[in-house]
C-alpha positions as CSV (number, residue, x, y, z in Angstrom):
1,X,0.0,0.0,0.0
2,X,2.7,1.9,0.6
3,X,4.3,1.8,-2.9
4,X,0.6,3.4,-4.4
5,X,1.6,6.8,-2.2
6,X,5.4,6.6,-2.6
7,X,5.2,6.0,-6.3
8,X,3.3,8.5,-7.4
9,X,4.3,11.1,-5.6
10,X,7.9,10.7,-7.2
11,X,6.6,10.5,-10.4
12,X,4.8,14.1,-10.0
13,X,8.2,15.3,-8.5
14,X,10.3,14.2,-10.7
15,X,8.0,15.5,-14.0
16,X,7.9,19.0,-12.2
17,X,11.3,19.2,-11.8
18,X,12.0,18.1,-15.1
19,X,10.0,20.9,-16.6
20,X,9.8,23.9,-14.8
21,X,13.4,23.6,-13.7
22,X,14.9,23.3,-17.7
23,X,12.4,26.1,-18.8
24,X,13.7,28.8,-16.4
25,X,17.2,28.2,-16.6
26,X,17.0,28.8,-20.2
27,X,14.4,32.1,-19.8
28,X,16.5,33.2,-17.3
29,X,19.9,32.8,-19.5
30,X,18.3,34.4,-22.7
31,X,17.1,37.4,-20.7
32,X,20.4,38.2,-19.2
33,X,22.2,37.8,-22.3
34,X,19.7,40.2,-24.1
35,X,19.8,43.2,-21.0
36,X,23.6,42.9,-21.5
37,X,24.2,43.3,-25.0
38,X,21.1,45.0,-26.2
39,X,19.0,46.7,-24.1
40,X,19.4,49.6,-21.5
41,X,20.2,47.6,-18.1
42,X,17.0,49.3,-16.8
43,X,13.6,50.1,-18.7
44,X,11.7,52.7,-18.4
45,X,7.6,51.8,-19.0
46,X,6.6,55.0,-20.5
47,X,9.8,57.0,-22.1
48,X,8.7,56.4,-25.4
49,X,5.9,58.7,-25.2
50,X,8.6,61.1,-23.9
51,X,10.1,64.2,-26.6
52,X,13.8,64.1,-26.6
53,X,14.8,67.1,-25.6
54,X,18.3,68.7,-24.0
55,X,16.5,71.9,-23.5
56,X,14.0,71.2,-20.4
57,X,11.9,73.1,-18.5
58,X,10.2,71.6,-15.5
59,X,7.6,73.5,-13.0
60,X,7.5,72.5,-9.3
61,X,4.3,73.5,-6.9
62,X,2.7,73.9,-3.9
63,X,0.9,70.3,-3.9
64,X,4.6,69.0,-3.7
65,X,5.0,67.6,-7.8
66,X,6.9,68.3,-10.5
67,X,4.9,68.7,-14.2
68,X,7.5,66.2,-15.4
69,X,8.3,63.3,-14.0
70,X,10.2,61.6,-16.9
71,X,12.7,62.9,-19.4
72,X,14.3,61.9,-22.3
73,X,17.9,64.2,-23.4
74,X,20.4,62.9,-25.7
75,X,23.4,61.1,-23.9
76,X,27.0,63.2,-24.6
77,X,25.2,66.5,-25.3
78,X,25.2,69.6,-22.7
79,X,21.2,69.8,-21.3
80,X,20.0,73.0,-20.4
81,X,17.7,72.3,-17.4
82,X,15.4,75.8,-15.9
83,X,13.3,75.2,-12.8
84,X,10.7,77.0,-12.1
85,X,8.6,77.4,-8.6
86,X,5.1,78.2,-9.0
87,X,3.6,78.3,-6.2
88,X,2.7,80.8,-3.8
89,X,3.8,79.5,-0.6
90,X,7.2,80.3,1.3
91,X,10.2,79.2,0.7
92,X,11.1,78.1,4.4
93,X,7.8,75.7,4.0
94,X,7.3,75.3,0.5
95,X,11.2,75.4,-1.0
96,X,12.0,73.5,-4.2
97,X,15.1,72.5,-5.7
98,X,15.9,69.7,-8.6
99,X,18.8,67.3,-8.0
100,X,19.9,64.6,-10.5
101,X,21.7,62.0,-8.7
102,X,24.0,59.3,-10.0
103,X,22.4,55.6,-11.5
104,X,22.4,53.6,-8.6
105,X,22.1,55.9,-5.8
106,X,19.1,55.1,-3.5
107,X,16.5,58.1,-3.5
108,X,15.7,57.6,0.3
109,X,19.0,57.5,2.1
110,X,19.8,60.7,-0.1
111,X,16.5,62.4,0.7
112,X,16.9,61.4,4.3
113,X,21.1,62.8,4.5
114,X,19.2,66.0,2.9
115,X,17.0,66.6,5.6
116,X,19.9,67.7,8.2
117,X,21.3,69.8,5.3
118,X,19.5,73.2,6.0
119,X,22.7,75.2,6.2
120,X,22.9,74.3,2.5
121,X,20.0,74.6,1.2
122,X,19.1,70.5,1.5
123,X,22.2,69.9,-0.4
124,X,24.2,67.6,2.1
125,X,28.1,67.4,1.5
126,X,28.5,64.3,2.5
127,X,26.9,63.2,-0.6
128,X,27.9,65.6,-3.0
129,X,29.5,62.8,-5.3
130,X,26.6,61.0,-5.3
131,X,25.1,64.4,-7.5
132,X,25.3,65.4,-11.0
133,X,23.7,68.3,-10.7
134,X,21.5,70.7,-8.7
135,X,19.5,74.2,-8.6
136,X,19.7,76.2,-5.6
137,X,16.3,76.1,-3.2
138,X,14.1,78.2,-4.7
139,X,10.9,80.2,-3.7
140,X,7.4,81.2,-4.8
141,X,8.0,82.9,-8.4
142,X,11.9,82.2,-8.7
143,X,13.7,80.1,-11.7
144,X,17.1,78.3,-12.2
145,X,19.1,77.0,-14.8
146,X,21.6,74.2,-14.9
147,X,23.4,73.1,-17.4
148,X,25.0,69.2,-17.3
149,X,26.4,66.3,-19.6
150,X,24.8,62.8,-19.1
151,X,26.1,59.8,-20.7
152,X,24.0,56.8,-21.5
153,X,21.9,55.7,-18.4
154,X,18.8,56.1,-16.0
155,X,19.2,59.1,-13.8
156,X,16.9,59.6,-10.7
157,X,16.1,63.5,-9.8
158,X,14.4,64.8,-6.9
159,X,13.3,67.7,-4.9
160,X,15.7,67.4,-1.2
161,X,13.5,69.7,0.9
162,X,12.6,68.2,3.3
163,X,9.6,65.2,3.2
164,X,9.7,66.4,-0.7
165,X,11.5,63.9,-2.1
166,X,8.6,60.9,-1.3
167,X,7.0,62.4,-4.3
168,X,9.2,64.9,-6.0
169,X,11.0,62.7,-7.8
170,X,11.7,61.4,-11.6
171,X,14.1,59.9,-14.2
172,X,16.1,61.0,-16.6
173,X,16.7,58.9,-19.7
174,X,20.0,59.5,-21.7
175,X,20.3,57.5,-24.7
């Protein structure tokens, strides 16, 4: 009686194993391959509905958001970046800056370093390589321009005034 159990039981094992285990090895393989040689190492769903553009202009509020949230500039090529605040709420509790930080660098432990960086306008020094580039903290009705060189890559950018960056934030294709 106790063969009926065993028996089958390897039988379903051993037929699972066989195919699942084959399948995603080779999925697995062929996807790896393809990111490496082919294809950006990260996608972004959504850029191709993005203008490429190196001249940019991007608004931020008083709800806390940016107008853009994704663009799309030509890798190797200077990008003229303007911020603009345009809101009506004060600078000490409604301050916006845009910073675009390095690929790779994780968007909370930068936004929370940022937070104890009020001496320079939410622009901490210990982190300054991880930036490359920023606007100065700007108030109800004032601009900035940047300009910057990207090379091919995913760029995260964010506002670092304080609690912004939860929502303030973006990416930056360069292709």
């Amino acid at each position: 009686m106790k063969r009926l159990f065993i028996l089958p039981a390897v039988a379903v094992a051993l037929s699972l194993a066989a195919c699942g285990g084959s399948d995603n090895k080779t999925t697995t393989t062929t996807g790896e391959t393809a990111a490496t040689e082919s294809t950006p190492v990260e996608t972004v769903p959504g850029i191709e509905n993005v203008e490429l553009s190196n001249t940019i202009a991007v608004e931020g509020n008083d709800q806390m958001k940016f107008d853009k949230e994704l663009l799309r500039v030509k890798a190797g090529e200077t990008v003229e970046l303007t911020l603009k605040n345009v809101g009506s709420l004060p600078k000490e509790s409604m301050g916006h800056n845009f910073v675009i930080l390095k690929p790779g660098v994780d968007v909370p432990t930068f936004g929370s370093e940022a937070v104890a960086a009020v001496d320079n306008d939410y622009i901490p020094k210990s982190s300054l390589s991880s930036i490359v580039a920023h606007t100065k903290l700007l108030g109800p009705g004032e601009e900035d321009k940047i300009t910057f060189t990207l090379e091919k890559g995913v760029y995260p950018f964010l506002c670092s005034f304080p609690g912004h960056f939860g929502i303030m934030q973006g990416k930056i294709v360069a292709e």
